[in-house]
GUVONU-939493 format. One line per 4 residues: number of its first residue (from 1); for each residue x, y, z of N, C-alpha, C. Coordinates in nm, 2 decimals, decimal comma. Layout:
<nodes>
NUM = X:Y:Z:X:Y:Z:X:Y:Z; ... $
</nodes>
This chain:
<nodes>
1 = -0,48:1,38:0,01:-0,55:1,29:-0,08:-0,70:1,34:-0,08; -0,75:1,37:-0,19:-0,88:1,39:-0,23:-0,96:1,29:-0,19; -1,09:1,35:-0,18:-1,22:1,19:-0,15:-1,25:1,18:-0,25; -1,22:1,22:-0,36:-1,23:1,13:-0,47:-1,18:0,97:-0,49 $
5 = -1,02:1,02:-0,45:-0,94:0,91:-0,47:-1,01:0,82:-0,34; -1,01:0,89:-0,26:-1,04:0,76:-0,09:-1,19:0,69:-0,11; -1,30:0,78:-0,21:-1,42:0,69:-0,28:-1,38:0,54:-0,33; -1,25:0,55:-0,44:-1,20:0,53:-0,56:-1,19:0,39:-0,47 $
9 = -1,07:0,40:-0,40:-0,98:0,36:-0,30:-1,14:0,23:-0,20; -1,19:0,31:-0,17:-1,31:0,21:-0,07:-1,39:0,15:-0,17; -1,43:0,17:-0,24:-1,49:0,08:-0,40:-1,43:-0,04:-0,41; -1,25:-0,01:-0,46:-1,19:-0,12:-0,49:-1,18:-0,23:-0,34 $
13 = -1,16:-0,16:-0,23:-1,18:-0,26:-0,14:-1,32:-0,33:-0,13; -1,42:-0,25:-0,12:-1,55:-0,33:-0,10:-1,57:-0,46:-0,21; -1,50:-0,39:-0,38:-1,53:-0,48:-0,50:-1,44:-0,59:-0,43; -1,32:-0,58:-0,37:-1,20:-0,70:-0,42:-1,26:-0,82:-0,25 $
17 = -1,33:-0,71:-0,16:-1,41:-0,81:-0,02:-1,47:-0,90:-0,11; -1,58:-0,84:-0,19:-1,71:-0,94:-0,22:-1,62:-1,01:-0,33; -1,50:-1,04:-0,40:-1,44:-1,06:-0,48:-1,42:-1,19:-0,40; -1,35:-1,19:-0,32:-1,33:-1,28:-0,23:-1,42:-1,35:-0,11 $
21 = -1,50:-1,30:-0,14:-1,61:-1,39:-0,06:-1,71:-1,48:-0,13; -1,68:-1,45:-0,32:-1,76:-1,56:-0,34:-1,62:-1,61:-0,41; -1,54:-1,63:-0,38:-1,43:-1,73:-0,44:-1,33:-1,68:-0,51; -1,31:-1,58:-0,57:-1,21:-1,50:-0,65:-1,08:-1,54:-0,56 $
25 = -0,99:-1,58:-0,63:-0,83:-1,59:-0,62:-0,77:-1,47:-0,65; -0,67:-1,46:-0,57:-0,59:-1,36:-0,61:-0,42:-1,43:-0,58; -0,31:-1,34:-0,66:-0,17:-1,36:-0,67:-0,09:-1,24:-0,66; 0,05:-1,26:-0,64:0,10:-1,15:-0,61:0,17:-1,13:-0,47 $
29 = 0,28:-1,08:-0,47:0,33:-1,07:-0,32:0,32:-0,99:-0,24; 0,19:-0,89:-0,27:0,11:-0,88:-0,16:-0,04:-0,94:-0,13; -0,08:-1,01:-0,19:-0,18:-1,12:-0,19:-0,23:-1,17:-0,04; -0,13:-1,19:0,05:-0,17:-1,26:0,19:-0,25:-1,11:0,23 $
33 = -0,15:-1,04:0,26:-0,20:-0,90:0,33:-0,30:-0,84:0,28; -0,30:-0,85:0,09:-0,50:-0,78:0,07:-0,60:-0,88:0,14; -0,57:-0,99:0,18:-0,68:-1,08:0,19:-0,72:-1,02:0,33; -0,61:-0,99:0,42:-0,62:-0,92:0,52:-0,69:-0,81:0,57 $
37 = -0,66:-0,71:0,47:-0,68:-0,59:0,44:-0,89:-0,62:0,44; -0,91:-0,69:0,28:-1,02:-0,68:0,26:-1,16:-0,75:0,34; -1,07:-0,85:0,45:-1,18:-0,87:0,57:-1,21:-0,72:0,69; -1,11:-0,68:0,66:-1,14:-0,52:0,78:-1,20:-0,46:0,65 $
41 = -1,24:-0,44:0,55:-1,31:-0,36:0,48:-1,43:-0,36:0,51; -1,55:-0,46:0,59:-1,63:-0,44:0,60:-1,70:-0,32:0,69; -1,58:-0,27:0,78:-1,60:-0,17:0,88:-1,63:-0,06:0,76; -1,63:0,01:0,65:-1,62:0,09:0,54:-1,81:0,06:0,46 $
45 = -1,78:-0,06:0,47:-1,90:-0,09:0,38:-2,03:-0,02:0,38; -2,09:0,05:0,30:-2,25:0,08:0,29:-2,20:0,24:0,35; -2,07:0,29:0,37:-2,09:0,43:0,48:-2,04:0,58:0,34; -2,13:0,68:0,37:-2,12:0,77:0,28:-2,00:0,81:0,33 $
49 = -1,91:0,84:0,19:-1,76:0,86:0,21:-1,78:1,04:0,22; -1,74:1,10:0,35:-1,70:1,24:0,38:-1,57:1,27:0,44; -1,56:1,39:0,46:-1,41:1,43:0,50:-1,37:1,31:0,62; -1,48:1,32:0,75:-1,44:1,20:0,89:-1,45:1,08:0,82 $
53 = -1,45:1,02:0,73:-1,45:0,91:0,70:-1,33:0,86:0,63; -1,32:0,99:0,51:-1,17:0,99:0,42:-1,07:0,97:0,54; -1,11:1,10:0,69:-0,98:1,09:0,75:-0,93:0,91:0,78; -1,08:0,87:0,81:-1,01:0,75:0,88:-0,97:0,63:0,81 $
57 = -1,01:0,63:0,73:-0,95:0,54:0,61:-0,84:0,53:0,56; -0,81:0,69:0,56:-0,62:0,70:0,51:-0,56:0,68:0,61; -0,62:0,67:0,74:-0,54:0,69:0,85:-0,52:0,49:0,88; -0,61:0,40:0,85:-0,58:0,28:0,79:-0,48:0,23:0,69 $
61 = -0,36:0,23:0,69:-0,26:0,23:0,54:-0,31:0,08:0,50; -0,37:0,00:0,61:-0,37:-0,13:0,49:-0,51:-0,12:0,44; -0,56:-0,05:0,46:-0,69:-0,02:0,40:-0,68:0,03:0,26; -0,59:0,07:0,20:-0,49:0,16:0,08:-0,50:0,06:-0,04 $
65 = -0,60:0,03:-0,09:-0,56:-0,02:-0,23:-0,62:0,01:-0,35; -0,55:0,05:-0,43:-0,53:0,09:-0,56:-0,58:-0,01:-0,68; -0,68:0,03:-0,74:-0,68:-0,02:-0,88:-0,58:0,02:-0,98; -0,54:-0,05:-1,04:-0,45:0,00:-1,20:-0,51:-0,08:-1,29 $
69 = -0,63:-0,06:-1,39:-0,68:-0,12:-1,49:-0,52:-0,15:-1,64; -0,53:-0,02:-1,60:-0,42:-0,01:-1,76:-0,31:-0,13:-1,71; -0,27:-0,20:-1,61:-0,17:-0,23:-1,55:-0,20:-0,37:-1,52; -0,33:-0,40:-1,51:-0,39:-0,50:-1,47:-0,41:-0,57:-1,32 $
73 = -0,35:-0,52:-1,24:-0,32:-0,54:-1,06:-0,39:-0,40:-1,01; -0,37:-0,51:-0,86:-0,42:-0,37:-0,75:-0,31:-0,33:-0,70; -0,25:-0,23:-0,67:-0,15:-0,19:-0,56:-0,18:-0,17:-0,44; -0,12:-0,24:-0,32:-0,12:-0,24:-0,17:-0,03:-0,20:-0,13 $
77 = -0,05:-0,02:-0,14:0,04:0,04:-0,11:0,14:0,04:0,00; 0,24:0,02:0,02:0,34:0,06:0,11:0,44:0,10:0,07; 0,49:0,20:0,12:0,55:0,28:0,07:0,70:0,26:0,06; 0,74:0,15:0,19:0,88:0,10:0,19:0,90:0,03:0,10 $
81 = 0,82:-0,03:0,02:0,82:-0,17:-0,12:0,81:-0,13:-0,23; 0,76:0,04:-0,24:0,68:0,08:-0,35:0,84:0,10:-0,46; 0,81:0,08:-0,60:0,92:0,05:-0,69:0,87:0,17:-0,76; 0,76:0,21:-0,79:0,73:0,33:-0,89:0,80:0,45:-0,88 $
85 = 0,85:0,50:-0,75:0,91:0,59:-0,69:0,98:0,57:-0,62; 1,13:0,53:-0,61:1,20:0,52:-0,52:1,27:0,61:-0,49; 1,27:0,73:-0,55:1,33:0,88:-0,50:1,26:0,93:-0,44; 1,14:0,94:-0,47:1,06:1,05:-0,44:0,93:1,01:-0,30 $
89 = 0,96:1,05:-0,21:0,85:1,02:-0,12:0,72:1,06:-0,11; 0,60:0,96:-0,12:0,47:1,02:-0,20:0,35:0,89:-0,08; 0,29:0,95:-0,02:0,19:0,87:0,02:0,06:0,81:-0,05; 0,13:0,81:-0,21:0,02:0,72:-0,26:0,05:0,68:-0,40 $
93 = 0,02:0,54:-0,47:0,18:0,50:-0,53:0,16:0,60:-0,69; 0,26:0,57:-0,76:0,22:0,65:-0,90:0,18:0,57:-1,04; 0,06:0,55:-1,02:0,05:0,42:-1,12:0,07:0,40:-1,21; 0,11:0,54:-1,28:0,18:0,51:-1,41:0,30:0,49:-1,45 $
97 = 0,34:0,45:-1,31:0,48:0,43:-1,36:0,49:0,25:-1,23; 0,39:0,19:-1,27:0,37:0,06:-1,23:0,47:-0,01:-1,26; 0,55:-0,10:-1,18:0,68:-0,18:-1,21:0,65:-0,29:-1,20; 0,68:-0,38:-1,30:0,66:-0,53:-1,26:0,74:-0,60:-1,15 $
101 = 0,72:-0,66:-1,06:0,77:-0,74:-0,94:0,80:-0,64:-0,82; 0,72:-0,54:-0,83:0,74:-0,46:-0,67:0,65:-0,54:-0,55; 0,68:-0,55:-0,52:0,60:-0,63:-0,37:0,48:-0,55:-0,33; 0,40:-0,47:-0,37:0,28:-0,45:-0,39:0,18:-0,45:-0,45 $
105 = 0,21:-0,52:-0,57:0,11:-0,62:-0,62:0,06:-0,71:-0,59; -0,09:-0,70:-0,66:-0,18:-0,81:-0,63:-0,26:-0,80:-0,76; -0,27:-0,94:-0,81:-0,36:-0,96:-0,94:-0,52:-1,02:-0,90; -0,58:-1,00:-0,98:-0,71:-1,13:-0,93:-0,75:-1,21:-1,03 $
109 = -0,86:-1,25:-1,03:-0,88:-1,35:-1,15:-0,95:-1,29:-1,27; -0,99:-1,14:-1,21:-1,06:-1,08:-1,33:-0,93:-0,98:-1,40; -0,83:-0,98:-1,33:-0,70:-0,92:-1,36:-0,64:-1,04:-1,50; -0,65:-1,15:-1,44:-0,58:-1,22:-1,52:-0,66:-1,28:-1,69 $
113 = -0,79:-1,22:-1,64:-0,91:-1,27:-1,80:-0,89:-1,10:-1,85; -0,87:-1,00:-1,81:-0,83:-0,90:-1,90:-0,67:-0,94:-1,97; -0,61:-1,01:-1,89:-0,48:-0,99:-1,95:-0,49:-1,09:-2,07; -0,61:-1,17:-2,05:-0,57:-1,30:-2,16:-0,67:-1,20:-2,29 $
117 = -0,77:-1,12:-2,25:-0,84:-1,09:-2,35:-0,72:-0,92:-2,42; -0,63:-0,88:-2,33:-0,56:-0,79:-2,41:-0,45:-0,85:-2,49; -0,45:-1,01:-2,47:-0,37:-1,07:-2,58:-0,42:-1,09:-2,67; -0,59:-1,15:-2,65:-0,61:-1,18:-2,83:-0,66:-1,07:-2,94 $
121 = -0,65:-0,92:-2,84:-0,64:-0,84:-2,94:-0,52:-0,79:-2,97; -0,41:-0,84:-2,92:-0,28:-0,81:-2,98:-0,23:-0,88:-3,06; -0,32:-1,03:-3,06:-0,27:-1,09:-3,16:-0,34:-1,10:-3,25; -0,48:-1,04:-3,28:-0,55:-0,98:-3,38:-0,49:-0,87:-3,47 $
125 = -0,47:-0,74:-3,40:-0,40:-0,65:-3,48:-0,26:-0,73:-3,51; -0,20:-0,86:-3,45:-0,05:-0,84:-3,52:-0,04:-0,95:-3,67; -0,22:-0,99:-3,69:-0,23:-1,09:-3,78:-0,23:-0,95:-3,86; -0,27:-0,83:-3,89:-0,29:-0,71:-4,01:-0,16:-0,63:-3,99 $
129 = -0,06:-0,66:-3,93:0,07:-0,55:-3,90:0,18:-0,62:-3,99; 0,22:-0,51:-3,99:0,39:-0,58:-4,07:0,49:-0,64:-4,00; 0,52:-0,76:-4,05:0,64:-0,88:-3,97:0,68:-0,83:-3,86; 0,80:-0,72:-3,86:0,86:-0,67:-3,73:0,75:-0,66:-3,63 $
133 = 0,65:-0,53:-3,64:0,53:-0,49:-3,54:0,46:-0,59:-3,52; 0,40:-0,69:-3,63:0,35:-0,81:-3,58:0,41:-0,87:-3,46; 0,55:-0,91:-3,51:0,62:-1,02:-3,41:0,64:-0,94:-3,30; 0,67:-0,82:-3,27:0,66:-0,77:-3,13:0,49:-0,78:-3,04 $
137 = 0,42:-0,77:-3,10:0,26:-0,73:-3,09:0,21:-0,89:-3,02; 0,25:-0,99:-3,14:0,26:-1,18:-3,08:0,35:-1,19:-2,90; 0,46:-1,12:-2,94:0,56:-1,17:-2,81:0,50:-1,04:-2,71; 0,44:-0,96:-2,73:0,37:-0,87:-2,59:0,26:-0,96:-2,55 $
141 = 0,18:-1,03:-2,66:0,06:-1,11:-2,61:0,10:-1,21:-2,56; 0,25:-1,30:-2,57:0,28:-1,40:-2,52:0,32:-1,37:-2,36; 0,36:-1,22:-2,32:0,39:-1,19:-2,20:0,28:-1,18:-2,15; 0,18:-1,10:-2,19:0,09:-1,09:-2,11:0,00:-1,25:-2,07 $
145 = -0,01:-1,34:-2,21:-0,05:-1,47:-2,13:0,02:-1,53:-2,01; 0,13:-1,50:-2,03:0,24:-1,59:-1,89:0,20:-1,49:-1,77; 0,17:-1,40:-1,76:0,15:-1,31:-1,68:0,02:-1,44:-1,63; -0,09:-1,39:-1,68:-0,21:-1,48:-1,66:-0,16:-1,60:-1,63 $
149 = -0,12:-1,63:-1,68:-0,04:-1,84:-1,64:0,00:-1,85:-1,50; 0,09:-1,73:-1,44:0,19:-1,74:-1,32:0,05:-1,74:-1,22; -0,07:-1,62:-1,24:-0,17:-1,61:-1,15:-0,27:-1,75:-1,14; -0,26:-1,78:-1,22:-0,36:-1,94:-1,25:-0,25:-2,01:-1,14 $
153 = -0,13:-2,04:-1,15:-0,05:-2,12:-1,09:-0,06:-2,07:-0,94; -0,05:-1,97:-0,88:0,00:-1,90:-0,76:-0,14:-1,86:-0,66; -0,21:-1,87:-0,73:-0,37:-1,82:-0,70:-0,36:-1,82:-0,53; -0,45:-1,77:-0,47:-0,48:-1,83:-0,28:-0,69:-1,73:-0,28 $
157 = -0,72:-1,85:-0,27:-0,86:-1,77:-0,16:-0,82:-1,75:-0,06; -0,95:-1,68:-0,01:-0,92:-1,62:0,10:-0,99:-1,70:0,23; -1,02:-1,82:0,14:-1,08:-1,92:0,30:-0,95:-2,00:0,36; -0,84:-2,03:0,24:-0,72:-2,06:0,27:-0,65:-2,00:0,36 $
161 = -0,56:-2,08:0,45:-0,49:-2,02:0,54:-0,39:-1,90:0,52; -0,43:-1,79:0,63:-0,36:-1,70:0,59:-0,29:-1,64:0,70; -0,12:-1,68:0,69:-0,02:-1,63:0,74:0,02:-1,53:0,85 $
</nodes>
């Protein structure tokens, strides 16, 4: 793994700590364990990322979480749960090939206002599309709302008890 990615990688943990320390919810059935994860992130915090630091960070697997913007979740990698790849063994998941309901997901609350604002531009363009592409374009924005719906429903801070 590059220190690119393990920069990438301590960002999103530092963002998703302070995410959760002023109240941010998060969902998802890895959700207990980021909360976990993201109170040991403080040991990371404020430290210039170099090679001794990458080492010891990857050498933390729960320390491992992944943004996927296009996807809307974080991934908490583990590799025995990981769905994106189940052939192929890879110590870090493939995000483009993000599966819905693999047990390493985690959404948050800013996960779930992108998903409602990538609906009302799908249902923007499907007001100027033709019927068919419309009505697909409506029922993508209607998944992606329920998406958001299930996280509103399922939510947990992280002052809540945790498992």
């Amino acid at each position: 793994m590059d220190v690119e990615t393990v920069r990438a990688v301590a960002d999103t943990v530092a963002e998703l700590h302070d995410g959760l320390d002023t109240g941010e919810g998060i969902s998802g059935p890895a959700a207990r364990r980021v909360i976990k994860a993201a109170a040991r992130a403080t040991v990371f915090e404020g430290t210039t990322i170099n090679a001794a630091t990458a080492r010891k960070l990857i050498a933390s697997e729960d320390l491992m979480i992944y943004d996927n913007p296009q996807a809307f979740v974080l991934c908490h990698y583990k590799r025995a749960q990981a769905l994106c790849h189940r052939d192929d063994v890879k110590d870090t998941p493939s995000l483009d090939h993000c599966v819905p309901g693999c047990g390493n997901i985690v959404r948050t609350d800013r996960h779930a206002a992108g998903l409602r604002n990538r609906a009302d531009v799908l249902d923007k363009r499907a007001a100027h599309a033709p019927q068919p592409v419309g009505d697909r374009l409506r029922a993508r924005a209607g998944k992606l709302r329920d998406l958001a719906d299930a996280h509103d429903r399922t939510r947990i801070v992280s002052n809540q008890k945790v498992l």
